[in-house]
N, C-alpha and C positions, 0 to 999 in steps of 0.2 A: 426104885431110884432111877432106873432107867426110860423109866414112863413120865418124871419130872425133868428129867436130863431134856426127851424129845420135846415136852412143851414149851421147854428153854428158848430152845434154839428155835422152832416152830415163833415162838410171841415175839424172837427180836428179828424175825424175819418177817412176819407182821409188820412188825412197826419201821423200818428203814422200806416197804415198798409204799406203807401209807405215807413216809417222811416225802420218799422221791416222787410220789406221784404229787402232794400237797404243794412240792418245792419246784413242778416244771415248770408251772405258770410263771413260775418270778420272772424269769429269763427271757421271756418276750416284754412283760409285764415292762422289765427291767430296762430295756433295749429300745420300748418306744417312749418311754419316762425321756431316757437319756435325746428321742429322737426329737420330742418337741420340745424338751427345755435347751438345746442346740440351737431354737432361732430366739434370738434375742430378746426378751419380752415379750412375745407373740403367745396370746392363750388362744387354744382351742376348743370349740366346744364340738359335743359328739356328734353334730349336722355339718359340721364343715364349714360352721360362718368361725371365722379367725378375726382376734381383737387385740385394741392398742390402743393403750392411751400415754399420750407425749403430753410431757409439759409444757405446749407451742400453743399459741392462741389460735382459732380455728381459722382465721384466713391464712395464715400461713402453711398449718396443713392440708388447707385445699390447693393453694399453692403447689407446694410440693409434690401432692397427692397429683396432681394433673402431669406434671411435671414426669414426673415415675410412667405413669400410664404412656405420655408420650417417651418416653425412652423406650419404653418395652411392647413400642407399637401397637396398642392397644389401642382404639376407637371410640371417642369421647363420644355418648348418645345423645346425654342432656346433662345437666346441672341445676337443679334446684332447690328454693327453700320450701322444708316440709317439717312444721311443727316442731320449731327450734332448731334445726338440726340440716343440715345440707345433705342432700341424697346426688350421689353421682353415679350414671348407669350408662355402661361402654360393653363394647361388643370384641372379643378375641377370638379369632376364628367361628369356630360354632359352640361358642363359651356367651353366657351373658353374666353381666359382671355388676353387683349394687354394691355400692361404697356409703357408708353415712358415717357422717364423722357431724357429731356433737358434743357440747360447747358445755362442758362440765361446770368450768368458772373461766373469768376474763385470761386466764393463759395454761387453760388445761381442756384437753380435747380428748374425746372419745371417736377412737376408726373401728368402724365393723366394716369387715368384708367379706364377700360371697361370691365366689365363681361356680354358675351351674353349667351342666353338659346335658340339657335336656330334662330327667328327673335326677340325675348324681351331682354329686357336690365332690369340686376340685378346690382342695386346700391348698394345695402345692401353688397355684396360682395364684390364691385368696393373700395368702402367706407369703407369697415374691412380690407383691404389689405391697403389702406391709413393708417389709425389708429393706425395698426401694424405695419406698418416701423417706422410711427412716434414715437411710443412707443420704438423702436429699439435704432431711432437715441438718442431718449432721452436719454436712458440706458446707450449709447456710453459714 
């Protein structure tokens, strides 16, 4: 009996370090859930281009979109039409910055944006130049 008693207490001590080791990841896992669904409809993908689509017809969030970048002193490089789709590419510090916002239907717009540092990718930026248009367009 006492040989069944120790594999008791042995198997349920197994199993709560398998439970706590299984259950540490949630808690980050948890924490960045909560960190990206914090910006307002802003998705991420795992490269760090950050996306958004408004219900706004696309001149207007180029508008906007310009709008945002001169607020947050950002440096317009060009603007152009590329294969449906308007690509805007500005310079912040030693950041370089592609925007392309396409024309889903006559009043829905697709923003991808990408702030790079050389070969890294800054979301935080990608993701504040979102925020601030939407902020824009809100305003509108």
């Amino acid at each position: 009996m006492a040989a069944a008693g120790r594999l008791w207490i042995f198997s349920r001590g197994a199993i709560l370090v398998t439970a706590a080791v299984a259950l540490a990841g949630c808690e980050a896992m948890a924490v960045t859930a909560a960190g990206i669904g914090g910006s307002t409809g802003v998705s991420h993908a795992l490269g760090g281009i950050t996306y958004r689509t408004f219900t706004v017809p696309l001149p207007r969030v180029k508008t906007a979109t310009l709008s945002a970048l001169n607020r947050m002193q950002i440096k317009v490089d060009s603007s152009k039409k590329v294969e449906g789709a308007e690509v805007i590419t500005a310079k912040a510090t030693d950041r370089e910055i592609e925007i392309e916002l396409e024309s889903l239907s006559p009043t829905t717009t697709r923003m991808r944006t990408v702030a790079k540092k050389g070969l890294l990718y800054d979301s935080a930026t990608a993701t504040e130049i979102i925020l601030q248009t939407e902020r824009i367009l809100g305003s509108a």
